[in-house]
Every structure is written in structure tokens, then in C-alpha cells.
C-alpha positions in Angstrom: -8.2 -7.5 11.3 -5.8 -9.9 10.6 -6.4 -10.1 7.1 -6.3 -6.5 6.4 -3.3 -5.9 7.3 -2.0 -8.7 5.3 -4.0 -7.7 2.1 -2.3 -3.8 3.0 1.6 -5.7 3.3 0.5 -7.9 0.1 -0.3 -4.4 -1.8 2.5 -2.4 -0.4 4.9 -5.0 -1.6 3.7 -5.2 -4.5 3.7 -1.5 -4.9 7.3 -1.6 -4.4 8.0 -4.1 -7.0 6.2 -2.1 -9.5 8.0 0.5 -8.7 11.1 -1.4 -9.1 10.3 -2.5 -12.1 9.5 0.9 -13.6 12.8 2.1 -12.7 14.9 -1.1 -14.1 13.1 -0.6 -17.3 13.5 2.9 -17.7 17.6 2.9 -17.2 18.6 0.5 -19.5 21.0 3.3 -20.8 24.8 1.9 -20.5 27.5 3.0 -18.8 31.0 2.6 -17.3 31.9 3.5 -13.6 35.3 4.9 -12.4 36.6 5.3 -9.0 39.8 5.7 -8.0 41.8 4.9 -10.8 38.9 1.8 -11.3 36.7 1.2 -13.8 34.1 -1.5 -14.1 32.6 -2.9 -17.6 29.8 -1.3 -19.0 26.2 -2.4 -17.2 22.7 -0.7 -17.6 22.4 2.3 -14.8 20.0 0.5 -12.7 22.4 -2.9 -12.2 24.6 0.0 -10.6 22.1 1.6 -8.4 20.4 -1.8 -7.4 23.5 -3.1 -5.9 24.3 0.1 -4.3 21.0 -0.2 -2.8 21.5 -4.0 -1.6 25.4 -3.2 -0.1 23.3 0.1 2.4 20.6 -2.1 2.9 23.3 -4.6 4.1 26.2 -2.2 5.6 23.1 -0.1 7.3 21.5 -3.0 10.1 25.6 -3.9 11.0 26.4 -0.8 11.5 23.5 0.0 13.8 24.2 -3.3 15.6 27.3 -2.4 15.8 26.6 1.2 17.7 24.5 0.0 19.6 26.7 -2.6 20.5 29.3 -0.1 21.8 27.0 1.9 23.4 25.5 -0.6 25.4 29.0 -1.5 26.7 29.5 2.1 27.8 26.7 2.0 29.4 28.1 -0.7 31.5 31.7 0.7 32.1 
């Protein structure tokens, strides 16, 4: 049973990956972003999304922790 499921986690990570690549290679277009008076150097569309991606993946966790955190102090008050 053991095995199984890590032959399913070796497949669905490498599922991902595939997909992953797939998209990196098909937005290889370039382009400039502006915000707020800011603009950044011209990189393929997926660098952009890929590190949008990483920074939620990132800010999402601490932000949870950081909830839960506060509501676990209410609780006590």
C-alpha cells in the first residue's frame, strides 16, 4: 500500500512538471510590466507568472499562520 501511494505522488508530481513545462514553453512571448509609475525590463510572460506564483505560494501559509495566530489568542482573551 505503501508503494502505491508513492508511485501515485511520483506521477502526480510529475504531472505537474509537465505541465509546467508546457506552459513555460508556450509563453516565451516578451513583455514589459508597469505598476504604479514602475516598469520592469522585458522577460518572457511565464518568468512573470512563475514568480507571481512562488510570492502566493509564499505570502499564502504566513498569512494563514498569521490568522490563525490571532484567532487563537482571542480565543484565550
Amino acid at each position: 500500500m505503501r508503494s502505491v501511494k508513492r508511485i501515485l505522488l511520483v506521477l502526480a508530481v510529475l504531472l505537474v512538471v509537465l505541465a509546467v513545462l508546457a506552459f513555460v514553453l508556450e509563453n516565451q512571448h516578451s513583455v514589459s510590466l508597469s505598476f504604479l509609475g514602475w516598469s520592469s525590463a522585458q522577460f518572457p510572460v511565464a518568468v512573470f507568472i512563475t514568480v507571481a506564483l512562488i510570492v502566493g505560494m509564499l505570502i499564502g501559509p504566513l498569512l494563514g499562520a498569521l490568522v490563525g495566530r490571532l484567532g487563537h489568542r482571542k480565543q484565550g482573551a
